[in-house]
FIVEXMAR-90542 format. One line per field, with one value per atom (N, C-alpha, C, CB): residue in three letters; atom name; residue number from 1; x, y, z. Coordinates in steps of 0.001 Angstrom, whole numbers. Atoms other than C-alpha are relative to their C-alpha. Glycine has a CB too. Example, Ala and Ser with C-alpha at 12.3 -4.5 7.8 and 13.67 -1.06 7.14 Angstrom:
% FIVEXMAR-90542
fifi c(ala, ala, ala, ala, ser, ser, ser, ser) .
marke c(N, CA, C, CB, N, CA, C, CB) .
guke c(1, 1, 1, 1, 2, 2, 2, 2) .
px c(890, 12300, 900, -992, -820, 13670, -770, 414) .
py c(-1190, -4500, 1200, 27, -1190, -1060, 1090, 462) .
pz c(0, 7800, 0, 1246, -60, 7140, 730, -1415) .
END
This chain:
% FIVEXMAR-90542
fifi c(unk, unk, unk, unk, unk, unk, unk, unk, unk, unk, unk, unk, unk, unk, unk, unk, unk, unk, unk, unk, unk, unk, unk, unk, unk, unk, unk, unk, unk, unk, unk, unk, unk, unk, unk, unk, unk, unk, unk, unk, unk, unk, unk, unk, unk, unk, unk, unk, unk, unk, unk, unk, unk, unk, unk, unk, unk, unk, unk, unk, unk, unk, unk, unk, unk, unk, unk, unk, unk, unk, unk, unk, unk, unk, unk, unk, unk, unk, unk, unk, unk, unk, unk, unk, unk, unk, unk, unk, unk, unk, unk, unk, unk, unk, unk, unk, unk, unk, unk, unk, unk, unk, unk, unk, unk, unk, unk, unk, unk, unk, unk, unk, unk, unk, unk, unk, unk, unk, unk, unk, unk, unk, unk, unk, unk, unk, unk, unk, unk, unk, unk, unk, unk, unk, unk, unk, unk, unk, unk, unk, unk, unk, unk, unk, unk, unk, unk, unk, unk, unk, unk, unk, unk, unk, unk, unk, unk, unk, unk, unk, unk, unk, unk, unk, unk, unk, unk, unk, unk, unk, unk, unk, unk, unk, unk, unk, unk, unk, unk, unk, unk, unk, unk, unk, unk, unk, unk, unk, unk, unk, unk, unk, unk, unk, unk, unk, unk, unk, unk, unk, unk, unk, unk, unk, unk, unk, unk, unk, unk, unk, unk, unk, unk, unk, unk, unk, unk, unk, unk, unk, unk, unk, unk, unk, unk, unk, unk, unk, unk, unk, unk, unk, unk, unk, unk, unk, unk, unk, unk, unk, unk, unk, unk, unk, unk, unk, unk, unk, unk, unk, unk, unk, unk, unk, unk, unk, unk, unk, unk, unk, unk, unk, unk, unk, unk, unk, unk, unk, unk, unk, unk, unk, unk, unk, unk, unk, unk, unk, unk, unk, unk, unk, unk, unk) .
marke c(N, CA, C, CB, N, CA, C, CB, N, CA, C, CB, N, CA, C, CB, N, CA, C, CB, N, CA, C, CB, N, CA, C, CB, N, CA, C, CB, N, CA, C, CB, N, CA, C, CB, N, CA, C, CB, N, CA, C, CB, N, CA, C, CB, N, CA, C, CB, N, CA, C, CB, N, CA, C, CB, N, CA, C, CB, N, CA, C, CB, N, CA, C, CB, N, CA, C, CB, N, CA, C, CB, N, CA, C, CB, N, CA, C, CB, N, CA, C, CB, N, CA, C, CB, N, CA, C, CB, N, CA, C, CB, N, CA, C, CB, N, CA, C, CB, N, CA, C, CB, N, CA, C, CB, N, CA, C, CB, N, CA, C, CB, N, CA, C, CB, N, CA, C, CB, N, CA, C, CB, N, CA, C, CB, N, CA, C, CB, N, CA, C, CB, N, CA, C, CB, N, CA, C, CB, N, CA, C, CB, N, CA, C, CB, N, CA, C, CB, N, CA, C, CB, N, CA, C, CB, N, CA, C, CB, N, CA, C, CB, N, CA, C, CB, N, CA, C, CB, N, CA, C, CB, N, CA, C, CB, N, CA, C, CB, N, CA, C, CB, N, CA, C, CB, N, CA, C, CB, N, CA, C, CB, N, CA, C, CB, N, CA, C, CB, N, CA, C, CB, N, CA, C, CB, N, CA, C, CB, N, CA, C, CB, N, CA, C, CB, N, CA, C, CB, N, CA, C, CB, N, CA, C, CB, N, CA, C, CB, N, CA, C, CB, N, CA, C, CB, N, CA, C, CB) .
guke c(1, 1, 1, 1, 2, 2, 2, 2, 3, 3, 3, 3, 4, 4, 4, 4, 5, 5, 5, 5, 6, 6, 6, 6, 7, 7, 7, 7, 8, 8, 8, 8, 9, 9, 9, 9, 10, 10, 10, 10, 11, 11, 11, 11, 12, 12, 12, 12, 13, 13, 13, 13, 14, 14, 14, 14, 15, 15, 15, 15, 16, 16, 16, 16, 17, 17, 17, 17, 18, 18, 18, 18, 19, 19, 19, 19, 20, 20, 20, 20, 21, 21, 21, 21, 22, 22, 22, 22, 23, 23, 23, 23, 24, 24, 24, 24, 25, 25, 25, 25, 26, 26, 26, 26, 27, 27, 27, 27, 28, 28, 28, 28, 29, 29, 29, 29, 30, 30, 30, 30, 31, 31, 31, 31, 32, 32, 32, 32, 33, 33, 33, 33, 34, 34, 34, 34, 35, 35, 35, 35, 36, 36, 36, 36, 37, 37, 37, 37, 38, 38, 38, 38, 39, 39, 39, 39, 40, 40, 40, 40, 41, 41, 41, 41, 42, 42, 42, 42, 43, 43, 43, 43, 44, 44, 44, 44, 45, 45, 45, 45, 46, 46, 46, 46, 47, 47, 47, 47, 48, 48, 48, 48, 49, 49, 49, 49, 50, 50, 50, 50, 51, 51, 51, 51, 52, 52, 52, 52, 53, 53, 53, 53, 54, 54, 54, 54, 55, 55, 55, 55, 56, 56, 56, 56, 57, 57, 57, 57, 58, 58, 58, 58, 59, 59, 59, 59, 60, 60, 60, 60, 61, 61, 61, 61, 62, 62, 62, 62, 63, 63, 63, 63, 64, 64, 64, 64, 65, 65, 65, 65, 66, 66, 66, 66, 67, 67, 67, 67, 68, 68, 68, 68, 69, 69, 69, 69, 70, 70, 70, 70, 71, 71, 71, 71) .
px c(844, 0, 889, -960, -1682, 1672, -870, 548, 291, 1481, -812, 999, 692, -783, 414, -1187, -1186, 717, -1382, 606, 63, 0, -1694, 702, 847, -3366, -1533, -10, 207, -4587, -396, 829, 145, -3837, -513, 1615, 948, -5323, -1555, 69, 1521, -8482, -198, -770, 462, -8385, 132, 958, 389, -7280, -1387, 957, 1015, -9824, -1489, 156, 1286, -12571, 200, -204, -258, -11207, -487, 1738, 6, -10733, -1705, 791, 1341, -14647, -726, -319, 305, -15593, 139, 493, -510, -13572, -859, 1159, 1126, -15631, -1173, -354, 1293, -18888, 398, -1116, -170, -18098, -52, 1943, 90, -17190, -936, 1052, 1156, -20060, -1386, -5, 826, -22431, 336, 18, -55, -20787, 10, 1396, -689, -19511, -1826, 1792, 1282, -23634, -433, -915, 153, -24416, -35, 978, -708, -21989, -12, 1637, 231, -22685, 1375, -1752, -885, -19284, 465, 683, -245, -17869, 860, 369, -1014, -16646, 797, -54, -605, -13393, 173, 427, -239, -13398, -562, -626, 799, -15619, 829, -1186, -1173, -13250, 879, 489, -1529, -10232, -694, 836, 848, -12376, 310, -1628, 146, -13166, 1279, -676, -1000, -9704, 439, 1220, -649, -8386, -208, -550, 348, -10664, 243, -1233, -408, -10259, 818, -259, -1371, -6577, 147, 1270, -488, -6632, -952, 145, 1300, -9639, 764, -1502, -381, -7930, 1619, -526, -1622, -4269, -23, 1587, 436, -5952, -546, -1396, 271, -7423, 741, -774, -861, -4640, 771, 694, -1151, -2308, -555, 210, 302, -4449, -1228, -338, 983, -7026, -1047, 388, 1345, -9844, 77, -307, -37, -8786, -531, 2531, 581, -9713, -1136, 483, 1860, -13131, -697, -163, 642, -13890, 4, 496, -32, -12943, -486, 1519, 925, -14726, -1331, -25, 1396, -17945, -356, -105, 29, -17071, -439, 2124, 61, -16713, -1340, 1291, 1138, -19555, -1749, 475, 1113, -22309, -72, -138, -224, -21490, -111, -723, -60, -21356, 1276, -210) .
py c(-1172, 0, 1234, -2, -789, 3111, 1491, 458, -1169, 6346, 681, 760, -737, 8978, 1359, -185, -1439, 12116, 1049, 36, -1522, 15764, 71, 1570, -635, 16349, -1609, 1224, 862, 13124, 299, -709, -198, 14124, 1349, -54, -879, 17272, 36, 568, -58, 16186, -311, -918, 823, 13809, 1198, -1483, -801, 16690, 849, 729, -286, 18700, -623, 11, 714, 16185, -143, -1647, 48, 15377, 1490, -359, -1446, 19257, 298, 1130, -65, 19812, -799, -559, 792, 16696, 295, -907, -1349, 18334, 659, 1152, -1277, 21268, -373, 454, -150, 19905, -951, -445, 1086, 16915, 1276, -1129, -1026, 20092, 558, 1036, -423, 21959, -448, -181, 1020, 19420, -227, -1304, 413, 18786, 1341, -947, -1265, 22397, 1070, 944, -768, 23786, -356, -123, 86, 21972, 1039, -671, -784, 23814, 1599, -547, -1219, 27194, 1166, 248, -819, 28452, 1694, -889, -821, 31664, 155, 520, 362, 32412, 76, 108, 322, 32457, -1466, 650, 962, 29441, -1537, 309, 594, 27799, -259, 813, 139, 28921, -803, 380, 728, 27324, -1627, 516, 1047, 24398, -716, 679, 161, 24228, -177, 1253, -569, 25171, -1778, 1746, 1641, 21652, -998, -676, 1146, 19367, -14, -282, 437, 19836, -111, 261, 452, 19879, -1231, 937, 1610, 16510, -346, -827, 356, 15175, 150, 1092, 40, 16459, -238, 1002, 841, 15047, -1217, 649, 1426, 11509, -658, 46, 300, 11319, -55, 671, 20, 12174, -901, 1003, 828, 10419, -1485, 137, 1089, 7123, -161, -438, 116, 7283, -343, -1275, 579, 4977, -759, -1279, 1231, 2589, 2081, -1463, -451, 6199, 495, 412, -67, 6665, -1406, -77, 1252, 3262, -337, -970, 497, 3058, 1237, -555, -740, 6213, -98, 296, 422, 4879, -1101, -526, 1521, 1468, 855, -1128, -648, 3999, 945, 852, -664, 6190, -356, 947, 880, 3751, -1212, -142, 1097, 751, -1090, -131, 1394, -1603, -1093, 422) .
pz c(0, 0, 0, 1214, 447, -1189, 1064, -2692, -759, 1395, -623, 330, 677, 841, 77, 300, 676, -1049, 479, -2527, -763, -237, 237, -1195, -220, -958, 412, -1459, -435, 300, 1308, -225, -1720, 4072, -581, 1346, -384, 3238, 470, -814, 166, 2469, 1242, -1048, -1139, 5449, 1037, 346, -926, 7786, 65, 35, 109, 6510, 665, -1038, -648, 7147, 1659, -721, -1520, 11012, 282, 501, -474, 11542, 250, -1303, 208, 10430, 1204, -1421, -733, 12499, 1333, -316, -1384, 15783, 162, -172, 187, 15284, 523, -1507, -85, 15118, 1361, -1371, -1234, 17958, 1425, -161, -1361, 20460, -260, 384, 259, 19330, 675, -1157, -1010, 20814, 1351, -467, -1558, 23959, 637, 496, -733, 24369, 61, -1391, 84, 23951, 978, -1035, -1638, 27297, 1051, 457, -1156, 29153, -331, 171, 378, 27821, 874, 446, -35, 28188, -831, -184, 730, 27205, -1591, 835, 1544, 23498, -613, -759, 196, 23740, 57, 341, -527, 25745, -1059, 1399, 913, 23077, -1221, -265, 722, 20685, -505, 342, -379, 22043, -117, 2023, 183, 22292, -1728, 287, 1596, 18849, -703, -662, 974, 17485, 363, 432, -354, 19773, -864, 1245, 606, 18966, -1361, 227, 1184, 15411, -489, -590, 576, 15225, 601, 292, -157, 16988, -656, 1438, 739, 15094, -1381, 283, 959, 12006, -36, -509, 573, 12581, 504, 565, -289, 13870, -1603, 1317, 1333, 10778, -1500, -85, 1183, 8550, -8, -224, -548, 10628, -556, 1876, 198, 10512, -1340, 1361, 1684, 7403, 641, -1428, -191, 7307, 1726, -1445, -1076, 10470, 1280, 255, -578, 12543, -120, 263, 658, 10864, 560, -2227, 31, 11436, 1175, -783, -1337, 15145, 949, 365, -115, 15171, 495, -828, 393, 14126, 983, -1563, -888, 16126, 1647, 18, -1287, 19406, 286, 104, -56, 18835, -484, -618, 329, 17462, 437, -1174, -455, 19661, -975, 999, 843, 16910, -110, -1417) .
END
């Protein structure tokens, strides 16, 4: 299996990053924090969300889905 070139991990960050986003979005509307704090939030989760996903491809989508849909 041959690595995946430049715009490969983009896409994938991209998609994580997005995913981040919305994942804190939901938990972080609960807690009705302030909007920096929301922010910072946001900015996290989607740089880990989007370098889990680049880093690992499909096997973190899939253990994603496995973790968040008990299947």
């Amino acid at each position: 299996m041959e690595p995946p070139d430049r715009l490969e991990k983009g896409i994938r960050f991209g998609c994580g990053f997005l995913f981040g986003c919305v994942a804190a979005v939901g938990v972080l509307l609960s807690s009705l924090s302030s909007g920096r704090e929301i922010a910072a939030w946001l900015v996290v989760a989607g740089l880990i969300c989007g370098y889990a996903a680049m880093r690992w491809g499909d096997r973190f989508w899939d253990g994603l889905r496995r973790w968040w849909w008990w299947t």
